[in-house]
KOLLUM-429797 format. One record per residue (C-alpha): z, x, y. Coordinates in nm, 2 decimals, decimal comma, always signed. Each point is the difference from the previous one (the first is absolute). Layout:
BEGIN
<node pz="Z" px="X" py="Y"/>
...
// end
This chain:
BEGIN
<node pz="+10,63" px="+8,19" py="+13,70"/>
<node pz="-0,33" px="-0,15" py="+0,10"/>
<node pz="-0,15" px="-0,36" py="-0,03"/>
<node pz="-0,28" px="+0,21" py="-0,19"/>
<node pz="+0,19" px="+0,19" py="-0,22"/>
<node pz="+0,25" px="-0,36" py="-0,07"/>
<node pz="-0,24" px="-0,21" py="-0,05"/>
<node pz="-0,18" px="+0,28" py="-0,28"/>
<node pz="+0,33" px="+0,03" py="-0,16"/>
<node pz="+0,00" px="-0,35" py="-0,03"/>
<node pz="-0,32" px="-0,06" py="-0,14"/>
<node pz="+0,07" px="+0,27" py="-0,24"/>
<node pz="+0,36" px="-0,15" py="-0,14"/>
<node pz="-0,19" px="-0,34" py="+0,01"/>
<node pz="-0,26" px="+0,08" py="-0,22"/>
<node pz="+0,22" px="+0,10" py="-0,28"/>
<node pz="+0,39" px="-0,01" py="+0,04"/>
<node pz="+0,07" px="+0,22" py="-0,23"/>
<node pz="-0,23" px="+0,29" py="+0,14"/>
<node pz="+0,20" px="+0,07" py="+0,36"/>
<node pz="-0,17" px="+0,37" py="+0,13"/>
<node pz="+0,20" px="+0,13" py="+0,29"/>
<node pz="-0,07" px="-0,06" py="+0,39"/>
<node pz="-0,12" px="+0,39" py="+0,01"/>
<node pz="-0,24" px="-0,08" py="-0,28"/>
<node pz="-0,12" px="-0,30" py="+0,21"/>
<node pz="-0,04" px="+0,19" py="+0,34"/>
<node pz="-0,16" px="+0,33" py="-0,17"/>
<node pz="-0,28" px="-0,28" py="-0,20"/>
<node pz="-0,05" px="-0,18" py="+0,34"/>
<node pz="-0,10" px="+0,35" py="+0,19"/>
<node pz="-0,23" px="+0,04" py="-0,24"/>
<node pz="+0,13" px="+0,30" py="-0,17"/>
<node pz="-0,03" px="+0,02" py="-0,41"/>
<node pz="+0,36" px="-0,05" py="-0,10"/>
<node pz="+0,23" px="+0,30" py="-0,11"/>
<node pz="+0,05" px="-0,05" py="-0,33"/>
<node pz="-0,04" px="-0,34" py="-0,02"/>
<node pz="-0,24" px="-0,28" py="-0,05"/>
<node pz="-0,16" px="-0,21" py="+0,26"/>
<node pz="+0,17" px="-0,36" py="+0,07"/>
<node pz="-0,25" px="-0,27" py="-0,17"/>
<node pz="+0,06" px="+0,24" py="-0,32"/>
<node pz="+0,34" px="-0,13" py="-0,06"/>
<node pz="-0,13" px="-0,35" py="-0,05"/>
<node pz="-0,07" px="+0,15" py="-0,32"/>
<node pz="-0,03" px="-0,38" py="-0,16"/>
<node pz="-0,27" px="-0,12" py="+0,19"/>
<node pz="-0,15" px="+0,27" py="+0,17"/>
<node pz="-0,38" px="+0,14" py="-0,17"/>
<node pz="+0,03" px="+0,27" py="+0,20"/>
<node pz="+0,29" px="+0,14" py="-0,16"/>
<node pz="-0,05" px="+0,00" py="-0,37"/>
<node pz="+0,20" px="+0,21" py="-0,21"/>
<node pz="-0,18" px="+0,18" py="-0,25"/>
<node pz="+0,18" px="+0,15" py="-0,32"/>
<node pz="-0,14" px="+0,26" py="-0,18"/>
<node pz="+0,13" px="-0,02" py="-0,35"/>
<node pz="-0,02" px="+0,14" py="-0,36"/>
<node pz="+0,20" px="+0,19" py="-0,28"/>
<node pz="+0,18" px="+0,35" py="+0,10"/>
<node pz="-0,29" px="+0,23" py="-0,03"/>
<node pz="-0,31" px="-0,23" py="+0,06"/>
<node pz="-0,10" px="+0,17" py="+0,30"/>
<node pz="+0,10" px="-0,26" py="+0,26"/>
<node pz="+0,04" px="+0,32" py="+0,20"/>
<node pz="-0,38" px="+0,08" py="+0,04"/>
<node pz="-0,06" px="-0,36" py="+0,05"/>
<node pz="+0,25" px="-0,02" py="+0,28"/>
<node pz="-0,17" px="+0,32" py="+0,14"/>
<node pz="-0,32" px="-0,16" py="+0,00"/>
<node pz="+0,10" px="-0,28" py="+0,18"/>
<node pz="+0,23" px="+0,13" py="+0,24"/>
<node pz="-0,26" px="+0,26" py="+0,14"/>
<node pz="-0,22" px="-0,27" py="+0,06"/>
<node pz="+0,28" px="-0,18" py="+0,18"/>
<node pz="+0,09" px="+0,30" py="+0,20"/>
<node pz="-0,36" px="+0,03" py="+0,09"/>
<node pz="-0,01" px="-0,31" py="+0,18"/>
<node pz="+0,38" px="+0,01" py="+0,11"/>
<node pz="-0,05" px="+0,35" py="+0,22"/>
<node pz="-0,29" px="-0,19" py="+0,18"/>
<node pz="+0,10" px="-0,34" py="+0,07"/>
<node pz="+0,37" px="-0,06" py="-0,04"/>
<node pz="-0,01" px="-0,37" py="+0,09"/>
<node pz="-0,28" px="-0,19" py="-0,08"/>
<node pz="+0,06" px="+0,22" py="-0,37"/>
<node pz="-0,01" px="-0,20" py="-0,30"/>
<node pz="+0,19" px="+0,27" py="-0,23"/>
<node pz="+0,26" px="+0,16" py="-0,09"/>
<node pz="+0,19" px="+0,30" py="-0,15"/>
<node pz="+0,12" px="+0,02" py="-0,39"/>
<node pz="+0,21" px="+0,34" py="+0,00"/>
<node pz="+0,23" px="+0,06" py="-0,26"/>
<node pz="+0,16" px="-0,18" py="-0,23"/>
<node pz="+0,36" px="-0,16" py="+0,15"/>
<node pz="+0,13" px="+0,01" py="-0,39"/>
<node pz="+0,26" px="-0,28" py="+0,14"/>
<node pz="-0,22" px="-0,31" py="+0,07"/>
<node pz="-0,04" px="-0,04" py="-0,38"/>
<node pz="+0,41" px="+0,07" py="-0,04"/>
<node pz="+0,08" px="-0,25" py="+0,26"/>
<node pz="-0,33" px="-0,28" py="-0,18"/>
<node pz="+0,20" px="+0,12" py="-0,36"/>
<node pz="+0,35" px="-0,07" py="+0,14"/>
<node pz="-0,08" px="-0,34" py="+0,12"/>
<node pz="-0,17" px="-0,09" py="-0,36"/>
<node pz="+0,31" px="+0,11" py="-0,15"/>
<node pz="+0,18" px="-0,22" py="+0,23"/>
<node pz="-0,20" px="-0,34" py="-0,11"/>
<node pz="+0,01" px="+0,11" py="-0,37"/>
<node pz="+0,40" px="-0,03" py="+0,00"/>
<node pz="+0,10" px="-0,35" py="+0,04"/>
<node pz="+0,34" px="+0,11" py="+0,12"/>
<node pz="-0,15" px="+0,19" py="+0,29"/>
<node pz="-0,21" px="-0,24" py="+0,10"/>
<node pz="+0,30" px="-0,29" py="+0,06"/>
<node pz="+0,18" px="+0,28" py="+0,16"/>
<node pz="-0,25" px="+0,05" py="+0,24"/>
<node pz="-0,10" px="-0,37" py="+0,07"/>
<node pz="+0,36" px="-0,04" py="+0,00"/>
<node pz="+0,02" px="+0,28" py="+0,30"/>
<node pz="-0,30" px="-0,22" py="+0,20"/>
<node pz="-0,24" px="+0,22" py="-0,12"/>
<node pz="-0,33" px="-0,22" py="-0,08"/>
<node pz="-0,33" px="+0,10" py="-0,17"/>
<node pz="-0,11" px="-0,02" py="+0,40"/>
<node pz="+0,24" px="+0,22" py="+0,15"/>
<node pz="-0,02" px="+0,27" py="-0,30"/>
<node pz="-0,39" px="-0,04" py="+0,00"/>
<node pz="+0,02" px="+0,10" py="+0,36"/>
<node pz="+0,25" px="+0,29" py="+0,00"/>
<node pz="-0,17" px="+0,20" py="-0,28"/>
<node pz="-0,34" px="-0,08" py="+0,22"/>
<node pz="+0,13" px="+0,12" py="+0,29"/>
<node pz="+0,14" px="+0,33" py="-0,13"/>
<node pz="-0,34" px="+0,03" py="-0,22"/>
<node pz="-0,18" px="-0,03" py="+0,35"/>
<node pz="+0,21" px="+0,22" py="+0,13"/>
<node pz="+0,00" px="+0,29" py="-0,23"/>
<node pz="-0,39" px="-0,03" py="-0,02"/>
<node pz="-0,08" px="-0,01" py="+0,40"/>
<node pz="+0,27" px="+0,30" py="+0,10"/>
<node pz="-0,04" px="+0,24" py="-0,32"/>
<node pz="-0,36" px="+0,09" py="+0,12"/>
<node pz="-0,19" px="+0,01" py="+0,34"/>
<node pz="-0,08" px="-0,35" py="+0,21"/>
<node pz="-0,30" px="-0,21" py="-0,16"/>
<node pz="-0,05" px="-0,36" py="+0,05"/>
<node pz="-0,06" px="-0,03" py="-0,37"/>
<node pz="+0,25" px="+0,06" py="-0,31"/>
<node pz="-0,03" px="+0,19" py="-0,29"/>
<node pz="+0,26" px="+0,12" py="-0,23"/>
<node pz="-0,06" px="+0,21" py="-0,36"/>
<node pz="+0,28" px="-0,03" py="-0,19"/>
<node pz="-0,13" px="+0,01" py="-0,33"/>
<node pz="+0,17" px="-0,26" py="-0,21"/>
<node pz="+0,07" px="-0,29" py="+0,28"/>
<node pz="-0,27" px="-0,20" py="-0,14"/>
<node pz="+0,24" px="-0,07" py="-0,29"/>
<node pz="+0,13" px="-0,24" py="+0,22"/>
<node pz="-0,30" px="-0,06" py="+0,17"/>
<node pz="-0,01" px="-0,38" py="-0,02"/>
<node pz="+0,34" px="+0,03" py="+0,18"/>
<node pz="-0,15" px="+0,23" py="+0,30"/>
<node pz="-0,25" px="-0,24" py="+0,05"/>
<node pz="+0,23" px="-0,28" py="+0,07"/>
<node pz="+0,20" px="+0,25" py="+0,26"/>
<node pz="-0,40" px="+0,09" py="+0,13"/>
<node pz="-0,22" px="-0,30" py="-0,08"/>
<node pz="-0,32" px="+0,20" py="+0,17"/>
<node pz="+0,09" px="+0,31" py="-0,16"/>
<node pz="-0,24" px="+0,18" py="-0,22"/>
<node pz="+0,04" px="+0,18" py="-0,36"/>
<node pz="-0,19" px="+0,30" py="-0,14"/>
<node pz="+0,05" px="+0,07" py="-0,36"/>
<node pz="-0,06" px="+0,33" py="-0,05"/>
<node pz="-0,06" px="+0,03" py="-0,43"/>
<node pz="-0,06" px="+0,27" py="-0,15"/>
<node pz="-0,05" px="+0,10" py="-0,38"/>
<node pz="+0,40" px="+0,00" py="-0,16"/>
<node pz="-0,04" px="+0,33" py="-0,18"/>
<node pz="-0,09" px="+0,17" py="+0,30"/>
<node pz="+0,30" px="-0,16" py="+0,15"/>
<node pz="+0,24" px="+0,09" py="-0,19"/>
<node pz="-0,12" px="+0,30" py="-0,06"/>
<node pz="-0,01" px="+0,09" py="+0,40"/>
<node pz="+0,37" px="-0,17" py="+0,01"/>
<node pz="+0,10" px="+0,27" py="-0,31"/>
<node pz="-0,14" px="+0,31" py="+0,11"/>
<node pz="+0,11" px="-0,07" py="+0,40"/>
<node pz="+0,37" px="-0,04" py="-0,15"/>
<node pz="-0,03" px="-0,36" py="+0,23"/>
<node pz="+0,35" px="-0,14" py="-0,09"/>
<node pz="+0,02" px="-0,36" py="-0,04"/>
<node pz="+0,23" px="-0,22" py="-0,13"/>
<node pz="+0,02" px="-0,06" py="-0,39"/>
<node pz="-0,33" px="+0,21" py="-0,08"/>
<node pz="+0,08" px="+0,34" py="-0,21"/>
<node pz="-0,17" px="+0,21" py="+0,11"/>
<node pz="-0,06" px="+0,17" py="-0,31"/>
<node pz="-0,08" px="-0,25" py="-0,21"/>
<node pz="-0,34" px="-0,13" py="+0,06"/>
<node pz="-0,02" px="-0,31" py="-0,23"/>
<node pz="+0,27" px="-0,12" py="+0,20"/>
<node pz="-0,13" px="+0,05" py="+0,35"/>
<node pz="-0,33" px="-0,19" py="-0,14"/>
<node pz="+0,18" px="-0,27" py="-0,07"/>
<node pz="+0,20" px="+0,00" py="+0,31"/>
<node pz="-0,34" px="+0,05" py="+0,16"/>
<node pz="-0,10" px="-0,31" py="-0,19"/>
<node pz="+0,28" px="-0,22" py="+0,10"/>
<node pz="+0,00" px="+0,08" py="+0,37"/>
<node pz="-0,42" px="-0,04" py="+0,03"/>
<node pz="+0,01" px="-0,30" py="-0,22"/>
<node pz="+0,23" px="-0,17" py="+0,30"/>
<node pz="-0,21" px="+0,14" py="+0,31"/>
<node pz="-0,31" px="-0,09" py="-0,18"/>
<node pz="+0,16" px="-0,41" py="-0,05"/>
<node pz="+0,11" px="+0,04" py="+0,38"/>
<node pz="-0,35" px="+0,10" py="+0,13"/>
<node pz="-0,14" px="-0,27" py="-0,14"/>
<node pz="+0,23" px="-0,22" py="+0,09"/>
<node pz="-0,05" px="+0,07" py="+0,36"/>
<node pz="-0,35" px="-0,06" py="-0,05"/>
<node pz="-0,30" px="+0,19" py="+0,09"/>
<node pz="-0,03" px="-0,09" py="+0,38"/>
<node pz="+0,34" px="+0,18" py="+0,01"/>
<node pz="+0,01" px="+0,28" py="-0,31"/>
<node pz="-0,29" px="+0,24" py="-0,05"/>
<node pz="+0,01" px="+0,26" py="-0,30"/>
<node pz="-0,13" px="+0,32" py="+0,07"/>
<node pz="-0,04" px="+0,22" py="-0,32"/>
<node pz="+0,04" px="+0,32" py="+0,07"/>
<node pz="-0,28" px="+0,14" py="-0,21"/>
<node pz="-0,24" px="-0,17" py="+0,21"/>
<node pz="+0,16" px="+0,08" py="+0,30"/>
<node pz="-0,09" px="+0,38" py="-0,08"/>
<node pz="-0,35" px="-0,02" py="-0,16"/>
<node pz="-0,13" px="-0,21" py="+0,27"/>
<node pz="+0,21" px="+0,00" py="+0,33"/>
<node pz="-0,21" px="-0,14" py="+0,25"/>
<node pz="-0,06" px="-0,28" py="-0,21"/>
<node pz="+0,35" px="-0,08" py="-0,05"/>
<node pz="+0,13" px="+0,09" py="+0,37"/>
<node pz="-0,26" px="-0,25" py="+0,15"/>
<node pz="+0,12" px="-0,30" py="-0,28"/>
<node pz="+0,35" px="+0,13" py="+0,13"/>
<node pz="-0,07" px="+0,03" py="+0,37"/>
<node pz="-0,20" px="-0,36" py="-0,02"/>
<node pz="+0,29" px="-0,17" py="-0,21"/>
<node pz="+0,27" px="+0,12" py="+0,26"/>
<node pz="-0,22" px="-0,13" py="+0,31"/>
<node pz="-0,05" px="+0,40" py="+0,17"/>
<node pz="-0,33" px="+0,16" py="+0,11"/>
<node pz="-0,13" px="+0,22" py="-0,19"/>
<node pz="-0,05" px="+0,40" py="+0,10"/>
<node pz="-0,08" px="+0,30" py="-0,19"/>
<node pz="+0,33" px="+0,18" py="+0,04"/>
<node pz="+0,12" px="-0,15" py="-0,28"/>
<node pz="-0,20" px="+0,17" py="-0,23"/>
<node pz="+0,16" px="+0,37" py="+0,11"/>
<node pz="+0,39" px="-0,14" py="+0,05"/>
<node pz="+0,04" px="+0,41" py="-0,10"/>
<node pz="-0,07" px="+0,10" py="+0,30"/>
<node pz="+0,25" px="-0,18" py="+0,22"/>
<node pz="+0,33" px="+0,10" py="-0,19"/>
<node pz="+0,26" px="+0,03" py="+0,20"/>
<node pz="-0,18" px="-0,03" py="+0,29"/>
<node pz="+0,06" px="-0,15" py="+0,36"/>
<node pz="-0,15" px="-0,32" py="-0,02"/>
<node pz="-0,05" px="+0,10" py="-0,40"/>
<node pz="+0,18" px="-0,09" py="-0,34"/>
<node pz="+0,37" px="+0,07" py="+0,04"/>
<node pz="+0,09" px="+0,13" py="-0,39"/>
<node pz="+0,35" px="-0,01" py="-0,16"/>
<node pz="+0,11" px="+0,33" py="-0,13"/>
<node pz="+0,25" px="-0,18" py="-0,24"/>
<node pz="-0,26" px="-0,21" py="-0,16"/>
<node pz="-0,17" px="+0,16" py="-0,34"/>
<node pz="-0,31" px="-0,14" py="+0,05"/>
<node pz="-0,01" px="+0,19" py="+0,37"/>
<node pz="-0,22" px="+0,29" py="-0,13"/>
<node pz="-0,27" px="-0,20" py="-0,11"/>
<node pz="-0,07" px="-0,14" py="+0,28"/>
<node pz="-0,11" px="+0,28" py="+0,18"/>
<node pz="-0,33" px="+0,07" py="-0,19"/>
<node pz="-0,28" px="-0,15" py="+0,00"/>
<node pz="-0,10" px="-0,34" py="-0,22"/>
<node pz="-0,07" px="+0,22" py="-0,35"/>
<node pz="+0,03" px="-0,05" py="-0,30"/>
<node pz="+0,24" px="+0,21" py="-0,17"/>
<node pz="+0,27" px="-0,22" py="-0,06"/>
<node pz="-0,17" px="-0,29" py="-0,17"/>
<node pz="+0,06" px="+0,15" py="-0,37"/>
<node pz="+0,29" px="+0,23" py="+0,04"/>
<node pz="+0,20" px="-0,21" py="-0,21"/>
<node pz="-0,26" px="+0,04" py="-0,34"/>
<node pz="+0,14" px="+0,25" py="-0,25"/>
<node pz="+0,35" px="-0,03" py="+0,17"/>
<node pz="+0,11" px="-0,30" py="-0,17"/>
<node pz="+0,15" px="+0,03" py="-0,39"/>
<node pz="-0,18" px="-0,13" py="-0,27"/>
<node pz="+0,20" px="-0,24" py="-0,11"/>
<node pz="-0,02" px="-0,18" py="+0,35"/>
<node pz="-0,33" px="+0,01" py="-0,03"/>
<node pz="-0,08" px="-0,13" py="-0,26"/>
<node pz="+0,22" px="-0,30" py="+0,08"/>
<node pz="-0,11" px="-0,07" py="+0,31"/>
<node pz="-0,15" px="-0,29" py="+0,04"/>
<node pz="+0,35" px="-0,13" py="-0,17"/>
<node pz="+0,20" px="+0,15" py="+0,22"/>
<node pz="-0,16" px="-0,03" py="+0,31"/>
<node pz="-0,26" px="-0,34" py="-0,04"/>
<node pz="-0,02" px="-0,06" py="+0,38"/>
<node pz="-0,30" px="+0,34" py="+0,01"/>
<node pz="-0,22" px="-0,26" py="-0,17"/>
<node pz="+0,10" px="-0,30" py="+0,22"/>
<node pz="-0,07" px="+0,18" py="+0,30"/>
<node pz="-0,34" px="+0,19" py="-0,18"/>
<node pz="+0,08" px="+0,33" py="-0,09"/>
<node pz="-0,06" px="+0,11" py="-0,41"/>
<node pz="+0,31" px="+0,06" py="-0,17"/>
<node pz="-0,19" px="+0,23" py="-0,23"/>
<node pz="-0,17" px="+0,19" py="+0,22"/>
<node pz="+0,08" px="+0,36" py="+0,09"/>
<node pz="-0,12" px="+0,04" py="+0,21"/>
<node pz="-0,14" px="-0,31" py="+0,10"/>
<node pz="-0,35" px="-0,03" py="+0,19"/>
<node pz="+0,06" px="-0,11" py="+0,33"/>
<node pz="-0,30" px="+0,04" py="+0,13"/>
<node pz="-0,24" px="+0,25" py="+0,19"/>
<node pz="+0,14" px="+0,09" py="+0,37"/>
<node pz="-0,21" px="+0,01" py="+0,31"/>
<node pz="-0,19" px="+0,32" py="+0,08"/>
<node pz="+0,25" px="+0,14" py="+0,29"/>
<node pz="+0,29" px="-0,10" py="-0,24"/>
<node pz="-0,12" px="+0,24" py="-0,23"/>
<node pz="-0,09" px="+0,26" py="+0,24"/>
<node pz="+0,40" px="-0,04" py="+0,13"/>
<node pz="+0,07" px="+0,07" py="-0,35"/>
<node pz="-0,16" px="+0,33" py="-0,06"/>
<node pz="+0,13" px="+0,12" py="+0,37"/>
<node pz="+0,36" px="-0,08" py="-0,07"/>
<node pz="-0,04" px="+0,20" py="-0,36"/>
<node pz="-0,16" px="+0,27" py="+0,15"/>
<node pz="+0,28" px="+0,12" py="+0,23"/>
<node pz="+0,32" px="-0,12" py="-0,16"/>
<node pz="+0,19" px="+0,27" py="+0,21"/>
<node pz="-0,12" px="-0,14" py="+0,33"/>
<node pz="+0,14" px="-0,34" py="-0,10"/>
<node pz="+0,29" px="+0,08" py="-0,11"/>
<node pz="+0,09" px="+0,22" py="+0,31"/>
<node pz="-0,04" px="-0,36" py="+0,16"/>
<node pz="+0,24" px="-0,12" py="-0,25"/>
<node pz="+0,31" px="+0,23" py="+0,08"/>
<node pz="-0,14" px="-0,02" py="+0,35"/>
<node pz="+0,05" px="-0,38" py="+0,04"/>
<node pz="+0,30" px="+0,05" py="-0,27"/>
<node pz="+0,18" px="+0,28" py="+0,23"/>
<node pz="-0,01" px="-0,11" py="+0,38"/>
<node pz="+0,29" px="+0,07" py="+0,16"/>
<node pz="-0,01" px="-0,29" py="+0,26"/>
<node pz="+0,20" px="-0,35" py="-0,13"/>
<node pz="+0,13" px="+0,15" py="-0,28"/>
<node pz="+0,12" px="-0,28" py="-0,17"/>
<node pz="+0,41" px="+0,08" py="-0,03"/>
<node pz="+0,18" px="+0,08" py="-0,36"/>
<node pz="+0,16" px="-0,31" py="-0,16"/>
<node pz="+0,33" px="+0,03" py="-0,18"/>
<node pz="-0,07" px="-0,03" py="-0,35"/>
<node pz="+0,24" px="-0,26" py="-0,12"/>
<node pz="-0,24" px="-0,11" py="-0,29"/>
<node pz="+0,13" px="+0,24" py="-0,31"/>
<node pz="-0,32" px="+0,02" py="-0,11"/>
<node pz="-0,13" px="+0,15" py="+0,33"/>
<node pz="-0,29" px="-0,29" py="-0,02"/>
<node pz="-0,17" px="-0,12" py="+0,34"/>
<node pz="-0,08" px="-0,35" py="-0,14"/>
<node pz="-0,25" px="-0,22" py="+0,06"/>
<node pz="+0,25" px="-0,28" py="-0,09"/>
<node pz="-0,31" px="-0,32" py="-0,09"/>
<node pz="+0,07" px="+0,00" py="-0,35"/>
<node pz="+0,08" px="-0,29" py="-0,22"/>
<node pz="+0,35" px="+0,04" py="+0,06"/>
<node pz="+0,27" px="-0,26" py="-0,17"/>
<node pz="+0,14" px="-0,20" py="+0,25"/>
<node pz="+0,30" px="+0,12" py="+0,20"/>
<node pz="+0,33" px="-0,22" py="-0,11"/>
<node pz="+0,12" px="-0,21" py="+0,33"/>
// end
């Protein structure tokens, strides 16, 4: 082993004990190659280091954190592909599904009194769980996508515990992706998006479950503060992109380019926008900003949950939307967002040859789980669940 390579290993496990990288990592850095797989050293001071802020891209199962994420990450990519280490960004990819399982399993742990004395009892503190569950959130967020000097992670509902993250990441950053409830549930209902304690065919229900679980993200964003948590309506997002990208690009510290603005063309890509093919909101993402699904929800919804609305689900008029409305008026779009519109109607084989296309690939098929569940259900398991008995 070389002095160089020592002394960068020991810089490294000085700056943050918990964070060791290996010697290879240290030696493949110091030749100044871009990392395999992994981040660059100073990011696993992820405490104290700016240039390492995580960013969370967060939201309600079918908000469209997806599009967002593809936004972003192309302009990441952009930047990563030209200067690896002097780079300020970072790479989304798909959603991990077990950082919010592993941030739920710990809140269940502090909820039960028994479990906690158990595991003070065991020696392990606030300061050693804290770290663990930072550590393997680190973890799963640098190694499940390409190397980036910057974070970002899109599982949807983590921000339900979002005041929680930010202890584990104090310089972390929070997108609140909102969009109108009856749209989301809607998209959640006709996707067949499986999630924990919603029936799926009962719609007053999932509006209120909608309701419940918005109601909490909404209390954590603003706990966090605005320095930290930026809502991002979706609406406005697709009537007026470049609007909304520069707020985004400008509230998350990264230069501004163009690219952004046709994240379509870059799907699945070298350097592009790697896209899940497990993920329901996956052929979306490869149009064009249009505007097609803004109202697919009106007329799909039964009367009576209609005409309760604004009973049933009362956090659409905290957060602005018209509970009466349908459809609501969310405003005129932007020229070109229009003109995307009419080009996606036009030819609706073309795009969804695309779909089965991305849908189909043959490469990384993703492999066949055993289905234990009886109900055959993938589930998205973030619901308000009733705490496990310990």
């Amino acid at each position: 082993m070389s002095d160089h390579s020592r002394n960068i290993r020991t810089k490294i496990h000085c700056a943050n004990p918990n964070l060791i990288l290996s010697l290879a990592l240290a030696q493949e850095t110091a030749s100044g190659k871009p990392p395999s797989r992994q981040l660059m050293p100073d990011c696993f001071n992820y405490s104290s280091n700016p240039i390492c802020i995580a960013k969370f891209l967060l939201g309600y199962e079918g908000t469209a954190t997806a599009s967002l994420s593809s936004f972003i990450e192309k302009r990441q990519k952009l930047l990563q592909s030209q200067m690896w280490l002097s780079s300020t960004c970072g790479v989304c990819g798909q959603e991990t599904r077990v950082i919010p399982r592993i941030l739920q399993l710990r809140s269940h742990w502090m909820k039960s009194e028994k479990e906690s004395v158990r595991l003070v009892e065991a020696g392990i503190t606030k300061e050693v769980l804290n770290g663990a569950i930072a550590q393997f959130c680190l973890e799963i967020i640098a190694k499940h996508g390409d190397p980036a000097p910057r974070l970002c992670n899109k599982d949807p509902l983590t921000l339900k515990m979002g005041t929680y993250v930010i202890e584990l990441f104090p310089e972390a950053k929070f997108l609140f992706m909102v969009r109108d409830g009856r749209a989301t549930v809607h998209s959640i209902i006709s996707r067949k998006v499986t999630i924990t304690g919603f029936d799926l065919s009962n719609y007053r229900q999932c509006m209120t479950k909608w309701n419940q679980a918005i109601q909490t993200m909404h209390d954590q964003c603003k706990e966090i503060g605005k320095e930290r948590c930026m809502m991002v309506y979706y609406e406005q997002l697709v009537l007026h992109p470049e609007e909304w990208m520069r707020k985004i690009l400008h509230f998350l510290d990264i230069p501004w380019n163009d690219s952004v603005l046709h994240h379509e063309e870059f799907i699945n890509k070298e350097n592009g926008v790697a896209l899940s093919k497990v993920e329901r909101s996956s052929d979306q993402v490869i149009k064009p900003v249009n505007l097609e699904a803004l109202s697919k929800w009106v007329d799909h919804i039964p009367e009576d949950v209609v005409r309760d609305m604004a009973e049933i689900a009362p956090m659409l008029s905290v957060l602005g939307y018209d509970p009466y409305a349908n459809p609501p008026d969310y405003g005129k779009p932007d020229s070109y967002v229009q003109e995307n519109t009419y080009k996606v109607q036009a030819n609706p084989q073309m795009w969804e040859h695309k779909v089965k296309e991305l849908l189909n690939r043959d490469e990384n098929q993703p492999p066949k789980a055993n289905n234990i569940n009886n109900n055959n259900e993938d589930e998205d398991d973030y619901g308000n669940n009733k705490e496990r008995k310990t």
